[in-house]
VEXMARMAR-772764 format. One line per 2 residues: number of its first residue (from 1); for each residue y, x, z of C-alpha. Coordinates in nm, 4 decimals. Last residue first. Example, Ala and Ser with C-alpha at 12.3 -4.5 7.8 and 13.67 -1.06 7.14 Angstrom:
BEGIN
2> -0.1060/1.3670/0.7140  -0.4500/1.2300/0.7800
This chain:
BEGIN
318> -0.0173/-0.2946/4.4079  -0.0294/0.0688/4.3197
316> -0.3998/0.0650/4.2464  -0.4013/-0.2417/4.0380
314> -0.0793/-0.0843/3.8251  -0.3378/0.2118/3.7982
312> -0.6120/-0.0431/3.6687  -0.4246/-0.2381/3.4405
310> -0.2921/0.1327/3.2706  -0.6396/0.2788/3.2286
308> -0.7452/-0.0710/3.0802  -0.5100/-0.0727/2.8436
306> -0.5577/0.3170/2.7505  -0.9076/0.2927/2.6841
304> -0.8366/-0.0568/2.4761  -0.5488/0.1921/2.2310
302> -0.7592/0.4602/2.2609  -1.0897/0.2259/2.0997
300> -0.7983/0.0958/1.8615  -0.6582/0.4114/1.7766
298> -1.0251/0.5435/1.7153  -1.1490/0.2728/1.5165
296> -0.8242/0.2675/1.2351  -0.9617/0.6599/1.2419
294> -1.2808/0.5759/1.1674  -1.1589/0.3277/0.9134
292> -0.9371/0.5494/0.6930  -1.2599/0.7930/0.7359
290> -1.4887/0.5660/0.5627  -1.1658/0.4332/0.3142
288> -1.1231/0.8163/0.2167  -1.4786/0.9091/0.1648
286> -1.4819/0.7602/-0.2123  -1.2136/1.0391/-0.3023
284> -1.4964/1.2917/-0.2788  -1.4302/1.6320/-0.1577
282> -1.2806/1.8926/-0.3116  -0.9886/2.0232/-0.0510
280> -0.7590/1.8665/-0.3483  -0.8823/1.5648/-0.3957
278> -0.9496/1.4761/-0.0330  -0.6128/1.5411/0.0482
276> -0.4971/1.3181/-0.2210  -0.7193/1.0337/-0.0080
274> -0.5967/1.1565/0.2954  -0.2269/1.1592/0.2758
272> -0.1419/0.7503/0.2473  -0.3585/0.7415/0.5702
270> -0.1499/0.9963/0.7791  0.2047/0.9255/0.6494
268> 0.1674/0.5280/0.6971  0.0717/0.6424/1.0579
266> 0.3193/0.8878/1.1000  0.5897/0.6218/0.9904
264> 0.4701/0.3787/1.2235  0.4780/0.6119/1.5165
262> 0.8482/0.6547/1.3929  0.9122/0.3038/1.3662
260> 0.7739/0.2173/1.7449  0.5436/0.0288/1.9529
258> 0.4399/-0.1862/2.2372  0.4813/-0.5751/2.3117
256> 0.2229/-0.6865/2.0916  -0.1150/-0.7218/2.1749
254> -0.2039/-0.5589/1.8545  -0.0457/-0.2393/2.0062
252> 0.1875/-0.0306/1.7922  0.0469/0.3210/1.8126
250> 0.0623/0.4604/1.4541  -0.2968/0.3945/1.3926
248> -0.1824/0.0055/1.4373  0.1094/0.0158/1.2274
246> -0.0701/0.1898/0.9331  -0.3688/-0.0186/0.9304
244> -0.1398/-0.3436/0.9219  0.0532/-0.2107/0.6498
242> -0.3152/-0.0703/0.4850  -0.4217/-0.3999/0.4907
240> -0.1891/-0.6290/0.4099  -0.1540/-0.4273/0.0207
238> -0.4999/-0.4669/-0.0090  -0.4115/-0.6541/-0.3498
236> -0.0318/-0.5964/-0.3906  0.0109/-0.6293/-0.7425
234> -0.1991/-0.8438/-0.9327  0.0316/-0.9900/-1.1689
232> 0.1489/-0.6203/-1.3403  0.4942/-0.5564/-1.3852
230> 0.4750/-0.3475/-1.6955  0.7469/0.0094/-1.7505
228> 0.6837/0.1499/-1.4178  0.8665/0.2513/-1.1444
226> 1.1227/-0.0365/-1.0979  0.8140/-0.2694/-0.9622
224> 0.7594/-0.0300/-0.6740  1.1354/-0.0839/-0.5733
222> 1.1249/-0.4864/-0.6600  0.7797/-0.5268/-0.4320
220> 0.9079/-0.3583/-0.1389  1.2452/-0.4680/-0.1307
218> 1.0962/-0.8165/-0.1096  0.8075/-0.7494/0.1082
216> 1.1127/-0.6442/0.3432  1.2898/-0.9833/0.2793
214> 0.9485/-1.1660/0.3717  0.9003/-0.9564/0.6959
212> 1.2383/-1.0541/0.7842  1.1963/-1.4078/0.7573
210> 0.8631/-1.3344/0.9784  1.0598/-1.1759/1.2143
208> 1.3283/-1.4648/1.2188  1.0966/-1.7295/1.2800
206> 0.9458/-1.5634/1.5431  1.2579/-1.4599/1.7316
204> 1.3692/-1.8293/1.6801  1.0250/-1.9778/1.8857
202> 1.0539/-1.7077/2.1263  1.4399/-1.7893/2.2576
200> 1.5379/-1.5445/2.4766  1.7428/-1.6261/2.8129
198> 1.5752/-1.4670/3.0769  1.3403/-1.7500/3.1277
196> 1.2278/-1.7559/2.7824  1.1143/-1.3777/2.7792
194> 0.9166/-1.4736/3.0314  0.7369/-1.7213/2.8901
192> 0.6616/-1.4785/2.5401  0.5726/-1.2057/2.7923
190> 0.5290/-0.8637/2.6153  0.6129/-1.0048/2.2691
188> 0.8896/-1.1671/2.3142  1.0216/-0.9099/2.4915
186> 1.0077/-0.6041/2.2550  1.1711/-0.8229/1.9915
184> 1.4209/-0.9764/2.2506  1.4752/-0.6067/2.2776
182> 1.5340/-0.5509/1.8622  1.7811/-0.9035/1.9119
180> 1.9700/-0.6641/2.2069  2.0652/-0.3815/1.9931
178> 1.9839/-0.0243/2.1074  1.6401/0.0848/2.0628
176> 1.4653/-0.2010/1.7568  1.8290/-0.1952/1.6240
174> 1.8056/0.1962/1.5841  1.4673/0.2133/1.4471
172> 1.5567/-0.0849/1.1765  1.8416/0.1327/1.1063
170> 1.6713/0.4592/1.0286  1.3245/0.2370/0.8903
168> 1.5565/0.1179/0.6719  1.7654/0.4407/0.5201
166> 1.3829/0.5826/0.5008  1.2661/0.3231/0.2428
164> 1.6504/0.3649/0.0443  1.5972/0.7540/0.0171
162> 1.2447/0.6993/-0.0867  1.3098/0.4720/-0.3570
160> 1.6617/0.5849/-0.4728  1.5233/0.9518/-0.5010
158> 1.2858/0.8308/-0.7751  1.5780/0.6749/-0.9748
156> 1.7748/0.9956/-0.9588  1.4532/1.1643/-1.1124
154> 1.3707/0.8996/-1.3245  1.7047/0.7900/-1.4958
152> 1.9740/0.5514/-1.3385  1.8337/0.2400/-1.5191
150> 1.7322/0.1059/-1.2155  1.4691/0.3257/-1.2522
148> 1.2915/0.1074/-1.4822  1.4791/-0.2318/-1.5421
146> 1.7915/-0.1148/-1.7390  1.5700/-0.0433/-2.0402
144> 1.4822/-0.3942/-2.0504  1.0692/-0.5469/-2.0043
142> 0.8840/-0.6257/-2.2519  0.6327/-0.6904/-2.0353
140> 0.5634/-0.9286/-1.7238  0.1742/-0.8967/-1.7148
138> -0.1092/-1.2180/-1.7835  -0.2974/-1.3783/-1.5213
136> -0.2248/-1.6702/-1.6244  0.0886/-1.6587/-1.5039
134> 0.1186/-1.9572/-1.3086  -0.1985/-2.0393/-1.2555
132> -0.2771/-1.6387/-1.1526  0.0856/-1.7066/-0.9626
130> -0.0080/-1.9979/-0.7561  -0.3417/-1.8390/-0.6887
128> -0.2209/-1.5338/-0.4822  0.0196/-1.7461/-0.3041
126> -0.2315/-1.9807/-0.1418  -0.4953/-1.7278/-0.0867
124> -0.2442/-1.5287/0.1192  -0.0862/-1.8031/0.2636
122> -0.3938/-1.9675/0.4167  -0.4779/-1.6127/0.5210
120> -0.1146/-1.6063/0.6912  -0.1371/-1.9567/0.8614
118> -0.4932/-1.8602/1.0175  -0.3619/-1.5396/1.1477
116> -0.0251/-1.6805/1.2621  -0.1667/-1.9409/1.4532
114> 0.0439/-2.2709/1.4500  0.2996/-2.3126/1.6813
112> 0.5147/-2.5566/1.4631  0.8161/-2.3711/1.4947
110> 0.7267/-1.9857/1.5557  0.4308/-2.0378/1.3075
108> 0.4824/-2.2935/1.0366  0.8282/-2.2149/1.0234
106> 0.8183/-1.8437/1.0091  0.5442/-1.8653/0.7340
104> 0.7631/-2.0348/0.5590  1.0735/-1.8422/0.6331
102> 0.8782/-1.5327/0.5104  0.8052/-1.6846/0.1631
100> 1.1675/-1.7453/0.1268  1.2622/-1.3768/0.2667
98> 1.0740/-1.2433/0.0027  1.2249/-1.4770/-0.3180
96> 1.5858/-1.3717/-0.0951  1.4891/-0.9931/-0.1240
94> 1.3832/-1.0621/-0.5275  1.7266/-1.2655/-0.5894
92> 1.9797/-0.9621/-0.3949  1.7655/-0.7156/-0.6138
90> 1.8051/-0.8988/-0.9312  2.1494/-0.9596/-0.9012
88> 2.2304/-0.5327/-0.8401  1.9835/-0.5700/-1.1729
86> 2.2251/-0.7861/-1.3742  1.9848/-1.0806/-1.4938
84> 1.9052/-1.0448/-1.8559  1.5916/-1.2938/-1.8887
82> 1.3719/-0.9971/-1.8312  1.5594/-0.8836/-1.5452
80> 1.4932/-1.2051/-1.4062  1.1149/-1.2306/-1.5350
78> 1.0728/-0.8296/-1.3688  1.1877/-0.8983/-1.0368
76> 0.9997/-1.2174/-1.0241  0.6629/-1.0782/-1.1160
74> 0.7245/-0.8323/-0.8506  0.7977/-1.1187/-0.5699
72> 0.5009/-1.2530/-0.6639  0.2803/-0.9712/-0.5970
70> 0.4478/-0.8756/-0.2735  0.3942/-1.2229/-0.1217
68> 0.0260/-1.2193/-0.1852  0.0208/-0.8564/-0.0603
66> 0.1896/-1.0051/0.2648  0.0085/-1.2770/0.3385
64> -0.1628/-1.0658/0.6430  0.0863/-1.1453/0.8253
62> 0.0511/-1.0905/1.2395  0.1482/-1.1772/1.6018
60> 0.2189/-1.0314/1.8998  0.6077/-1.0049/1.8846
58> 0.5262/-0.6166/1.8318  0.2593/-0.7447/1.5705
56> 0.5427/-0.8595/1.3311  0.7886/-0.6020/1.4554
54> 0.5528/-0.3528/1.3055  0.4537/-0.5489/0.9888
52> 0.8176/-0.4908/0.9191  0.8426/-0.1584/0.8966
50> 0.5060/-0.1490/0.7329  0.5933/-0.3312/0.4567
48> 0.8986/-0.0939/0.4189  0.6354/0.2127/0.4731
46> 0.3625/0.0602/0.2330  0.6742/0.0677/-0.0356
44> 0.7646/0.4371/0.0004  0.3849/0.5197/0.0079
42> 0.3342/0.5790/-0.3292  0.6783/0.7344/-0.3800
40> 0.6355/0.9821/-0.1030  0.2847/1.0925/-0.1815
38> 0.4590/1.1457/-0.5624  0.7108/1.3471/-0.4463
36> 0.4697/1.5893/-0.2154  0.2640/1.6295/-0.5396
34> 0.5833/1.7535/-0.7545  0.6827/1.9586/-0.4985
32> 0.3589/2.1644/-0.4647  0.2405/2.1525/-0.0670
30> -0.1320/2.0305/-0.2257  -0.1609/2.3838/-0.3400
28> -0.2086/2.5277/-0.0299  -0.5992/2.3727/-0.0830
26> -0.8299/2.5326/0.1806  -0.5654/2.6762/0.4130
24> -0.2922/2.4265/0.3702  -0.5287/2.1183/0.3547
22> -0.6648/2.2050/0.6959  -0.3045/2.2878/0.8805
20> -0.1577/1.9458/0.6850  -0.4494/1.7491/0.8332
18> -0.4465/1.8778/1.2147  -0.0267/1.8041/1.1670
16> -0.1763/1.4413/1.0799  -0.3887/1.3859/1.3801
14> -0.1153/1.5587/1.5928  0.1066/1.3109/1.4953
12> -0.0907/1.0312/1.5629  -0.1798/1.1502/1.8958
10> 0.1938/1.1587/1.9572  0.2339/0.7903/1.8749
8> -0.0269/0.7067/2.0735  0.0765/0.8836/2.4144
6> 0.4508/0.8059/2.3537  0.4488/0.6025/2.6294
4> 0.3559/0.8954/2.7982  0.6568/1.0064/2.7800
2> 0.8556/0.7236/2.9602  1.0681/0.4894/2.7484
């Protein structure tokens, strides 16, 4: 990629470093070691979402079933464990519950055609009732020792979450650059025809994303649920929305076709910082979904700035 394809990405960035040099002078405080670990294990399971919400919207489409998804693939982490599944079991189960719920959506929208937008709400409402009938609304409790933590003990068990989010955006990063499915990726959602007449099949790459995005949720939703000692049934409400907020203010383009990991990263960095910021520099909490949105705004008004500066220079040159 050129540099200035980078142009979001690196705005990003700067946005956040601007952040860090404000809270460090008002509030150095925030830098403690024990508030740095919690941002991290907060946002360890937006970022997996996130990771996959990007290749989602890089194929130019989107899930916003996703927090549906999540929610029931916690409950199912903690019934299996609760029923005395082996926990290395229980992961391999919960990622396969995700990637389920992915393959439907994947069906319905790189095989049938349908749009992913209406699909994905369908699924969201579907998914989120299912298990309030199912449940009753009621928690997964009593759950086994071996559950929290993976039994490994909080501090080594806290290391396993953030470790293992940042082990997948590594490789996801890496097949997204160098492996030919993460350019098919890129490709499909640039030019879905011509993508098809150099060889790629659009309808499979969809299906396949959206399986993926299911197995991610999956991860997600068991590695949150290992933190606490209740699985609660509503997990994962807004959950869609700050993945997709996160991809787009880290410079993925909604028209798909544009993005990367690491801009995803700062942008799931950036808006899982402000509201502690907030805390600490004194100001309301209540102002951090006003200025999550302004700056949602921004990358999107730079993002349509940028589009149209780009159309009209390749106009010029032609």
């Amino acid at each position: 990629m050129k540099p200035n394809q980078y142009k979001r990405e690196l705005s990003a960035a700067l946005a956040y470093l601007a952040l860090l040099v404000v809270v460090a002078i008002i509030a150095p405080s925030f830098f403690s070691g024990t508030n740095l670990r919690d941002l991290a294990l907060n946002n360890a399971a937006v970022l997996l979402i996130a990771i996959g919400m990007t290749m989602v919207i890089l194929i130019a489409q989107i899930d916003i079933s996703v927090g549906s998804q999540f929610a029931i693939a916690s409950v199912a982490a903690g019934g299996l464990a609760k029923i005395g599944i082996p926990m290395p079991l229980v992961l391999g189960l919960t990622v396969m519950i995700g990637a389920a719920m992915g393959a439907i959506n994947g069906l319905l929208i790189g095989t049938l055609r349908l749009p992913s937008i209406i699909v994905t709400l369908a699924m969201l409402v579907a998914w989120r009732d299912a298990l309030r009938w199912t449940t009753g609304g009621e928690w997964v409790q009593n759950l086994p020792a071996h559950f929290q933590w993976f039994g490994l003990g909080q501090s080594l068990g806290q290391w396993l979450i953030v470790l293992a989010s940042l082990v997948v955006l590594v490789f996801f990063a890496w097949v997204l650059r160098n492996v030919a499915a993460g350019r098919a990726v890129y490709a499909v959602g640039s030019d879905a025809e011509a993508a098809r007449l150099a060889g790629v099949e659009p309808t499979r790459v969809t299906f396949f994303i959206f399986v993926l995005m299911g197995a991610l949720v999956g991860l997600a939703a068991l590695l949150n649920a290992i933190r606490f000692s209740t699985v609660p049934s509503n997990a994962g409400v807004g959950l869609e929305l700050k993945a997709i907020a996160a991809v787009v203010v880290g410079g993925t383009a909604i028209t798909g076709g544009r993005g990367t990991l690491i801009g995803t990263l700062v942008g799931v960095a950036l808006l899982g910082t402000i509201g502690t910021a907030l805390t600490f520099v004194g100001i309301n909490p209540f102002w951090e979904k006003a200025i999550q949105g302004a700056i949602i705004i921004a990358a999107l008004a730079s993002d349509f700035v940028w589009g149209r500066f780009e159309r009209m220079r390749v106009q010029q040159t032609v």
